[in-house]
PyMOL commands that place a pseudoatom at each C-alpha (Angstrom):
pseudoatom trace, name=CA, resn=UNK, resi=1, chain=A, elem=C, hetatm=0, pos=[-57.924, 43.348, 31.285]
pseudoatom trace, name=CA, resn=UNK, resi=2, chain=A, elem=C, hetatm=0, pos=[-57.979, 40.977, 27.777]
pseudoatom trace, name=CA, resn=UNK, resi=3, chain=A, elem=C, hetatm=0, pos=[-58.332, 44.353, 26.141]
pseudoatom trace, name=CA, resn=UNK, resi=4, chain=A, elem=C, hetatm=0, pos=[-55.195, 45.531, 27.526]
pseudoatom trace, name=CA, resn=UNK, resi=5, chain=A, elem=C, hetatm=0, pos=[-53.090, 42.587, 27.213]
pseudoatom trace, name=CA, resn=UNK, resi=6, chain=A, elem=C, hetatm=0, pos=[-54.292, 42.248, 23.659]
pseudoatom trace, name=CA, resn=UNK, resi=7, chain=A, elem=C, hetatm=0, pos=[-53.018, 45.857, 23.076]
pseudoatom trace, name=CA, resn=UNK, resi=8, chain=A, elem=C, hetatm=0, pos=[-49.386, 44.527, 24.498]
pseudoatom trace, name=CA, resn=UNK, resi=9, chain=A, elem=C, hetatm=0, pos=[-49.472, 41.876, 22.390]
pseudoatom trace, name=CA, resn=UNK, resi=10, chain=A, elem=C, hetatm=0, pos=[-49.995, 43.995, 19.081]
pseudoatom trace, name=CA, resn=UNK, resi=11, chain=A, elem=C, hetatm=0, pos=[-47.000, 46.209, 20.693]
pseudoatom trace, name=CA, resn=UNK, resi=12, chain=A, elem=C, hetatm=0, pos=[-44.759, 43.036, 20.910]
pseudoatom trace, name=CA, resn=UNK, resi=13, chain=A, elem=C, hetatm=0, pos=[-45.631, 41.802, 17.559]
pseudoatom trace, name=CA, resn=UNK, resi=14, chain=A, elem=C, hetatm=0, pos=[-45.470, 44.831, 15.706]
pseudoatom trace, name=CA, resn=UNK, resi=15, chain=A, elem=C, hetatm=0, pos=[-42.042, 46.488, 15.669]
pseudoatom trace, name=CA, resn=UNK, resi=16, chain=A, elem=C, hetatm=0, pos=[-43.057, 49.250, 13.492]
pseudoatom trace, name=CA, resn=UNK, resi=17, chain=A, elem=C, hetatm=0, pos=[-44.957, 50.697, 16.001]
pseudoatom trace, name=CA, resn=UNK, resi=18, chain=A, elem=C, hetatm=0, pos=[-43.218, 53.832, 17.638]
pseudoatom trace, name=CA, resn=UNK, resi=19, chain=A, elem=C, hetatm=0, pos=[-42.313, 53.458, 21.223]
pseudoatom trace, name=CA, resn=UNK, resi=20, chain=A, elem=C, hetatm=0, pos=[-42.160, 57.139, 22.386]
pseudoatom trace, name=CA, resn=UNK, resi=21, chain=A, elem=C, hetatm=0, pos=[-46.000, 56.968, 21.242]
pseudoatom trace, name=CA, resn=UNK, resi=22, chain=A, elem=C, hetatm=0, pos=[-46.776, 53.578, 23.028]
pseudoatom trace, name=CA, resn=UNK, resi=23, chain=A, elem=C, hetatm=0, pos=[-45.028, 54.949, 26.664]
pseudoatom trace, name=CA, resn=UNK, resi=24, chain=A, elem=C, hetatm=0, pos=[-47.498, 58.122, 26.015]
pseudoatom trace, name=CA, resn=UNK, resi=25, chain=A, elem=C, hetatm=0, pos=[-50.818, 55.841, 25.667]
pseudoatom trace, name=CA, resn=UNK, resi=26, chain=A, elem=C, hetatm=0, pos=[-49.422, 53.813, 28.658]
pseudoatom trace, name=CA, resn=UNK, resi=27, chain=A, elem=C, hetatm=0, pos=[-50.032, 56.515, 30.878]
pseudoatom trace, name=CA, resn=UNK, resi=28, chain=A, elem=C, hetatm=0, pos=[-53.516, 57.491, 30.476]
pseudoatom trace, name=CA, resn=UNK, resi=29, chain=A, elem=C, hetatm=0, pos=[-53.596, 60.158, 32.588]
pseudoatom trace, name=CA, resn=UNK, resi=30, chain=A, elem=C, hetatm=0, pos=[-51.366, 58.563, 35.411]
pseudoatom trace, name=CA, resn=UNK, resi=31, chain=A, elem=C, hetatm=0, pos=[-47.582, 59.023, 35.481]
pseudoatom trace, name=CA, resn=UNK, resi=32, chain=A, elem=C, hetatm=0, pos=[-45.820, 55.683, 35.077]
pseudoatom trace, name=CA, resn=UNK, resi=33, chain=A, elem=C, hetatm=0, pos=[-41.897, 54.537, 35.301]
pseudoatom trace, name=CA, resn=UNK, resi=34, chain=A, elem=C, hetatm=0, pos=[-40.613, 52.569, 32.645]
pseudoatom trace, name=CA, resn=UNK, resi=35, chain=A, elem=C, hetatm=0, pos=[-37.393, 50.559, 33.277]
pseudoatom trace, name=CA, resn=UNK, resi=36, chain=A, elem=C, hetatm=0, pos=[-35.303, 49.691, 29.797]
pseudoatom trace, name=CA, resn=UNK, resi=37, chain=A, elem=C, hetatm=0, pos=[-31.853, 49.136, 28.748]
pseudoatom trace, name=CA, resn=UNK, resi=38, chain=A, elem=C, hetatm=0, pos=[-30.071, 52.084, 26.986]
pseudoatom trace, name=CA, resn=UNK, resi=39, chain=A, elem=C, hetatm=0, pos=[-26.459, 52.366, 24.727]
pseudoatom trace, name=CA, resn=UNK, resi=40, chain=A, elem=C, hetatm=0, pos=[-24.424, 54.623, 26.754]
pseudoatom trace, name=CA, resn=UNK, resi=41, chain=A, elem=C, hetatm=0, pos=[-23.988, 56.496, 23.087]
pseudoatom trace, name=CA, resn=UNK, resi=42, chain=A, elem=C, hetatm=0, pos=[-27.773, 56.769, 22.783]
pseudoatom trace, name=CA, resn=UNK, resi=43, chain=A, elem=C, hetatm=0, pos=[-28.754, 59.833, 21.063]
pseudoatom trace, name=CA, resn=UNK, resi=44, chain=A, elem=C, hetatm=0, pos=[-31.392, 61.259, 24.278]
pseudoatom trace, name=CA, resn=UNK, resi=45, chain=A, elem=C, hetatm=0, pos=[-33.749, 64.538, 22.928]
pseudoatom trace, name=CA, resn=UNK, resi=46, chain=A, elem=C, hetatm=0, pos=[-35.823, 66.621, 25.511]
pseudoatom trace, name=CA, resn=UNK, resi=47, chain=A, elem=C, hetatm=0, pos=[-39.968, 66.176, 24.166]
pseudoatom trace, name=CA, resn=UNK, resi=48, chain=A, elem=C, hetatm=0, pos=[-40.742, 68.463, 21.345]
pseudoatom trace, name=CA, resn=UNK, resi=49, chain=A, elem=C, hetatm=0, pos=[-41.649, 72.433, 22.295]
pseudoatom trace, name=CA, resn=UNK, resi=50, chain=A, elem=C, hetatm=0, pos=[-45.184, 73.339, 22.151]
pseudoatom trace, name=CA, resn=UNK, resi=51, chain=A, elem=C, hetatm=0, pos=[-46.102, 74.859, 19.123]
pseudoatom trace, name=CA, resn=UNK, resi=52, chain=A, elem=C, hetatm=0, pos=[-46.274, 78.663, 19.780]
pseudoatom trace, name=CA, resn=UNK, resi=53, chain=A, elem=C, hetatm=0, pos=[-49.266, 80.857, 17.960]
pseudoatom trace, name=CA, resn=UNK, resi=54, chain=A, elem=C, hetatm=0, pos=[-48.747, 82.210, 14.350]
pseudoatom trace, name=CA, resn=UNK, resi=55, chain=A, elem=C, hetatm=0, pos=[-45.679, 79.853, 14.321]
pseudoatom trace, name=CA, resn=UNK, resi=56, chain=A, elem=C, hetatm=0, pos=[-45.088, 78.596, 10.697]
pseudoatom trace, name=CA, resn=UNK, resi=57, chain=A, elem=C, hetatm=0, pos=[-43.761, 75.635, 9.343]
pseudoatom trace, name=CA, resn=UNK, resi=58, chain=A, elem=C, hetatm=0, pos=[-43.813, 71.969, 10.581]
pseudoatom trace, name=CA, resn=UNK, resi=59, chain=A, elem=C, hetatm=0, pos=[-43.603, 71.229, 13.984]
pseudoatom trace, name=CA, resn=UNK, resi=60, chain=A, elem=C, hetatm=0, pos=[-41.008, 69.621, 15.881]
pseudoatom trace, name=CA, resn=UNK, resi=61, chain=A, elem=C, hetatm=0, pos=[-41.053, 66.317, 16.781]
pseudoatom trace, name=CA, resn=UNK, resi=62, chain=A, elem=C, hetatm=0, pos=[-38.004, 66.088, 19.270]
pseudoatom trace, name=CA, resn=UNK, resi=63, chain=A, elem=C, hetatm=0, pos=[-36.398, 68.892, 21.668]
pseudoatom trace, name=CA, resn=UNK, resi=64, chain=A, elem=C, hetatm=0, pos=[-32.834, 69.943, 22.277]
pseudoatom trace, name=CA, resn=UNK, resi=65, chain=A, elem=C, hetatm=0, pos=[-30.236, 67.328, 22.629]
pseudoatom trace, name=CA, resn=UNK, resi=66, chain=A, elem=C, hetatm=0, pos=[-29.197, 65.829, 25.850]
pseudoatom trace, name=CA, resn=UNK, resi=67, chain=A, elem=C, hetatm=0, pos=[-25.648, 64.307, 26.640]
pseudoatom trace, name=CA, resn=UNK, resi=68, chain=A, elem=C, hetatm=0, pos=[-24.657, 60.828, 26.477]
pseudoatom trace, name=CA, resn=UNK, resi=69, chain=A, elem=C, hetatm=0, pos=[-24.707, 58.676, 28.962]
pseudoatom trace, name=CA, resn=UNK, resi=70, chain=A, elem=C, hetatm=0, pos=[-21.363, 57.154, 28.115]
pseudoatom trace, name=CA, resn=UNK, resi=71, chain=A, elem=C, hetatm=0, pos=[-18.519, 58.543, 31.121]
for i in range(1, 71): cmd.bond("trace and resi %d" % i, "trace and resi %d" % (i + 1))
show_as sticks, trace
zoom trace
């Protein structure tokens, strides 16, 4: 438990840290819900495509665009 709350406490104070990777660590293996305020213009991406065989280049690191949440 100190562990963990040591590891939210480096989150917190670190704001270089990115977030998409922090949610991913949060799960370890169990789906969780995360409850956070958006923009209504925020720019929302579906995850990155799996890297298919013999594909060149560098991967991607976000998916197709999603609309806004703005009405």
């Amino acid at each position: 438990m100190t562990d963990w709350a040591r590891q939210m406490l480096r989150v917190v104070a670190d704001s270089a840290y990115p977030a998409i990777k922090w949610l991913s660590d949060l799960q370890q293996g169990h789906p969780i819900t995360i409850i956070t305020r958006l923009r209504l213009d925020a720019a929302l991406y579906d995850p990155a495509p799996e890297r298919g065989a013999g594909q060149r280049g560098r991967p991607r690191l976000k998916g197709d665009r999603l609309p806004t949440l703005a009405p």
